[in-house]
C-alpha positions in Angstrom: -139.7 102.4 45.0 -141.2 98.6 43.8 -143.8 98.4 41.4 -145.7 95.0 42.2 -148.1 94.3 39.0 -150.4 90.8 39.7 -151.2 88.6 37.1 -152.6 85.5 36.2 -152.8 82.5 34.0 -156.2 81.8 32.2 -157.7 78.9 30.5 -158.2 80.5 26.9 -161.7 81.2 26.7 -162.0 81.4 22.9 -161.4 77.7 23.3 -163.5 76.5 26.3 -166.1 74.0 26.2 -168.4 72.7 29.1 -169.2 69.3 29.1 -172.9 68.6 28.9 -173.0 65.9 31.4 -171.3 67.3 34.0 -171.4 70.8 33.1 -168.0 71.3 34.2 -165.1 72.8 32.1 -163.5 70.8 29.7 -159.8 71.6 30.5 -158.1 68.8 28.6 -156.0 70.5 25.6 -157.2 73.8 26.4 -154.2 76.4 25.9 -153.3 78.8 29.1 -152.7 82.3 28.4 -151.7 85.6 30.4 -155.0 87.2 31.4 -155.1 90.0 28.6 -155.9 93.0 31.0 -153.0 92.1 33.0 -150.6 92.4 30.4 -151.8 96.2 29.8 -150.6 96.0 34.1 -147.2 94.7 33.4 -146.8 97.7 30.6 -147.6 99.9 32.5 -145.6 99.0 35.3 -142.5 98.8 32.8 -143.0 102.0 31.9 -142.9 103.5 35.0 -139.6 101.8 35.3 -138.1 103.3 31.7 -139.1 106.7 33.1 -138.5 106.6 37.2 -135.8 103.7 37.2 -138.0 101.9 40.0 -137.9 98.2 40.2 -140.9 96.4 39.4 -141.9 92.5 40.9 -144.6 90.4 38.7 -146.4 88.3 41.5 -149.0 85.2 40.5 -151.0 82.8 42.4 -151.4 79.4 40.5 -150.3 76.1 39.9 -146.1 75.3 38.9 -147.0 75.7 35.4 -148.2 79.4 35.7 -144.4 79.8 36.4 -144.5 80.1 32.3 -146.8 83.3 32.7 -143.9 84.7 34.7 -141.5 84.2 32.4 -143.2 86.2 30.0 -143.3 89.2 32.5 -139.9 88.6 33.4 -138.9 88.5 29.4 -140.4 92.0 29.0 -138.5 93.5 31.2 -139.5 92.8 34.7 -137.1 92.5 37.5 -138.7 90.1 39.9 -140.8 87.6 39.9 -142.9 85.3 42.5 -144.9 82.4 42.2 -147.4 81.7 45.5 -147.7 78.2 44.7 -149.8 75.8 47.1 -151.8 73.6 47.5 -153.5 75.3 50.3 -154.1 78.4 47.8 -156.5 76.1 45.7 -160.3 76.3 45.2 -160.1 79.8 46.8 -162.9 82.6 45.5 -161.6 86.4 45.2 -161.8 87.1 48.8 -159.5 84.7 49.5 -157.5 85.3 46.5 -157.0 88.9 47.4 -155.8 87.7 51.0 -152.9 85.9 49.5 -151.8 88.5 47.3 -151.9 91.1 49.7 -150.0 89.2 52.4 -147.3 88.3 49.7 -147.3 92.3 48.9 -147.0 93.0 52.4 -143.7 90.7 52.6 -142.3 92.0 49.5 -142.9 95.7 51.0 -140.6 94.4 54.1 -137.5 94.2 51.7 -138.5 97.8 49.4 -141.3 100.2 49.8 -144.4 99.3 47.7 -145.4 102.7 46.1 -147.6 101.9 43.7 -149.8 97.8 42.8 -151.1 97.5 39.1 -153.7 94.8 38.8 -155.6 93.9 35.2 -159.6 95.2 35.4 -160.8 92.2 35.9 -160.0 87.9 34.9 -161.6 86.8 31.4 -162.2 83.3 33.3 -163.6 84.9 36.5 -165.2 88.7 35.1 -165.5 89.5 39.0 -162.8 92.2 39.0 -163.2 91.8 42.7 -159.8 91.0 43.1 -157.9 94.5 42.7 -160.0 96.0 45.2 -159.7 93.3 47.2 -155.8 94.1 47.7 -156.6 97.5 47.9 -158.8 97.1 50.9 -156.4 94.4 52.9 -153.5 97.2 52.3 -155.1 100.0 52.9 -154.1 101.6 49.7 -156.2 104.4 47.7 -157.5 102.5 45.0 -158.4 103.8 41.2 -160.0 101.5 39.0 -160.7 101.3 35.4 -157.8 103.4 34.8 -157.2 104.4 30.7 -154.9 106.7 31.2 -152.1 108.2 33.9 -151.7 111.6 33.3 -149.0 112.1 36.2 -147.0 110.5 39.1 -145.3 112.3 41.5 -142.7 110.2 43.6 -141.7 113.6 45.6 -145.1 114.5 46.4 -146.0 110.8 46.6 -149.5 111.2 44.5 -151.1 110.1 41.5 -153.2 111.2 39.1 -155.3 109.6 36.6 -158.4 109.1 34.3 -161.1 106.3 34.6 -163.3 105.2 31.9 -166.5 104.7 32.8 -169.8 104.6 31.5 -170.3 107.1 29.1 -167.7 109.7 30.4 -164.3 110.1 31.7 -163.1 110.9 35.5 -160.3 112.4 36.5 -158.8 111.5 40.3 -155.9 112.3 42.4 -154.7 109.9 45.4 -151.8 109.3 47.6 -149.4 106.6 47.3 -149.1 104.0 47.8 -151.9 102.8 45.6 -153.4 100.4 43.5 -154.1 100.7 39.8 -157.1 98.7 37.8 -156.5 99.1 34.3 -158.4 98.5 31.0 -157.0 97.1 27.7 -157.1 101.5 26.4 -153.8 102.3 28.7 -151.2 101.2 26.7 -150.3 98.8 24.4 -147.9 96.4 25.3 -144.4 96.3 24.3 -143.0 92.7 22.9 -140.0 91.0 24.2 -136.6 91.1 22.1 -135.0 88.2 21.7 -132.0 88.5 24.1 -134.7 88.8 26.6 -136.2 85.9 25.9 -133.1 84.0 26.3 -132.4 86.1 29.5 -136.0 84.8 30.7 -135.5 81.0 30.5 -132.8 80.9 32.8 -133.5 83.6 35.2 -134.9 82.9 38.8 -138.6 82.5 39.8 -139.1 82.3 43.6 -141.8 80.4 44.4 -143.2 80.8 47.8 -146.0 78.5 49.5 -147.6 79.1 53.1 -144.5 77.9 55.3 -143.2 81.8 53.2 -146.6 83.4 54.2 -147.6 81.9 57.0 -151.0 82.0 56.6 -153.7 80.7 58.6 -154.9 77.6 56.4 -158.9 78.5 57.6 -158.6 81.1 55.9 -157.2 81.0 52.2 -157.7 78.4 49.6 -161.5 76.4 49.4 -161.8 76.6 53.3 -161.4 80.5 53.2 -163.9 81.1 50.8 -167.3 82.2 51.6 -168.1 82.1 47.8 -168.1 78.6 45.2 -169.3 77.7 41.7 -172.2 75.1 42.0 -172.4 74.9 38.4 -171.4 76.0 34.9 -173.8 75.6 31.8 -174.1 76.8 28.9 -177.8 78.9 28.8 -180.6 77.2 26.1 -181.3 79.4 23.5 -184.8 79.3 21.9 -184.9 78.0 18.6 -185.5 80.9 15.8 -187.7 81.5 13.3 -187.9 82.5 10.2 -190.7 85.7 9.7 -192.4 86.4 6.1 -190.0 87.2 2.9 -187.9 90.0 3.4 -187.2 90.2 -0.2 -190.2 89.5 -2.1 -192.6 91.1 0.7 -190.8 93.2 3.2 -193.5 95.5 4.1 -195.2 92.4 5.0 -192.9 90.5 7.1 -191.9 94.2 9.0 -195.9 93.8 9.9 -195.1 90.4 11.0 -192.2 91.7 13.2 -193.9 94.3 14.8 -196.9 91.7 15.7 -194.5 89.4 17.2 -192.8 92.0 19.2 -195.8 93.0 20.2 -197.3 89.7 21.1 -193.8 89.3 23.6 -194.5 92.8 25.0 -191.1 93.7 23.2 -192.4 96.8 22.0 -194.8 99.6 23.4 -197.0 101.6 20.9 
């Protein structure tokens, strides 16, 4: 069985500033990354691997330089790993996103049955987490999200079974392979790379494949596929504060003065 785990390479967004003119990203000097919830995905992949002995592929759709965030998959322990690199993939929103990744799923399942996808929650430059489902839904695969833990996997009865985290409370599912896996950062921690595997990394083989591989209609995928675009990014105003009384001298009075402002903003109902 092939584990496919998707990640992606993301601007760091402790760093990111928006230009005020434009309001556009400033990208110049800003550090790339692996998305952080997708490196809880490639852990988890690995470690169905240590304890099945399945193969697992890392797949990315970016630019040539997110060949780097590869390498790191492939330096942890990953057996295969494929860039789909075009220009044709560019500008395109999660829908069409999702439609590449599936179809390059799709072609990896022609060489070795795809039992089970692992996909990060969600992008910290996109916070759609769209995407996961998206494959999901183009493969027809049961799909559990926000997954924080995998209590079993059964390769002979081909089924899963896992908890979610969701708001407040926990849920506990069962599904049929194959299927994909959203995860949060409360799966797993993720191993680091020895050094030998580093090494191994830098020379082994990244195949990148473009649309001659997938053979994708070009109407469909990239900008002209997507039904979704950013108009603008900005950074919201905030209101200026203000300072309320003397909280050290006079708190009761500057608690009065609180409650009056609240009050005036219909903040607060007495």
């Amino acid at each position: 069985m092939l584990v496919v785990v998707c990640v992606k390479q993301v601007p760091d967004t402790t760093q990111v500033q928006i230009d005020p003119v434009t309001n556009t990203l400033i990208r110049e000097g800003v550090p790339f990354i692996v998305n952080p919830y997708d490196t809880h995905a490639v852990e988890q992949a690995l470690r169905f691997k240590d304890r099945f002995g399945c193969r697992v592929a890392a797949i990315s759709m970016g630019p040539p330089n997110a060949e780097a965030t590869l390498r790191k998959a492939l330096a942890q322990g990953v057996d295969r790993a494929v860039l789909l690199s075009d220009r044709t993939f560019g500008g395109a929103d999660t829908l069409a996103t999702s439609k590449v990744l599936a179809a390059a799923i799709e072609k990896l399942a022609q060489e070795e049955e795809v039992g089970v996808v692992i996909c990060g929650k969600q992008t910290i430059d996109g916070d759609t987490a769209q995407v996961g489902p998206g494959i999901a839904t183009r493969l027809h695969f049961s799909q559990l999200t926000l997954v924080d833990r995998v209590d079993e996997l059964d390769l002979s009865a081909k089924k899963i079974r896992v908890s979610r985290k969701l708001e407040g409370r926990h849920e506990h599912v069962e599904a049929p392979l194959p299927v994909l896996l959203t995860v949060v950062r409360e799966l797993n921690r993720p191993r680091y790379p020895t050094v030998a595997m580093r090494l191994e990394s830098a020379d082994a083989q990244v195949e990148v494949w473009d649309n001659k591989v997938l053979q994708l209609d070009a109407n469909g995928i990239g900008l002209k596929g997507s039904p979704t675009w950013v108009s603008r990014i900005f950074s919201p105003e905030r209101a200026k504060g203000e300072m309320l009384g003397d909280g050290v001298h006079d708190p009761e009075g500057a608690a009065q003065l609180l409650i009056d402002k609240m009050l005036e903003k219909d903040l607060l109902a007495l």
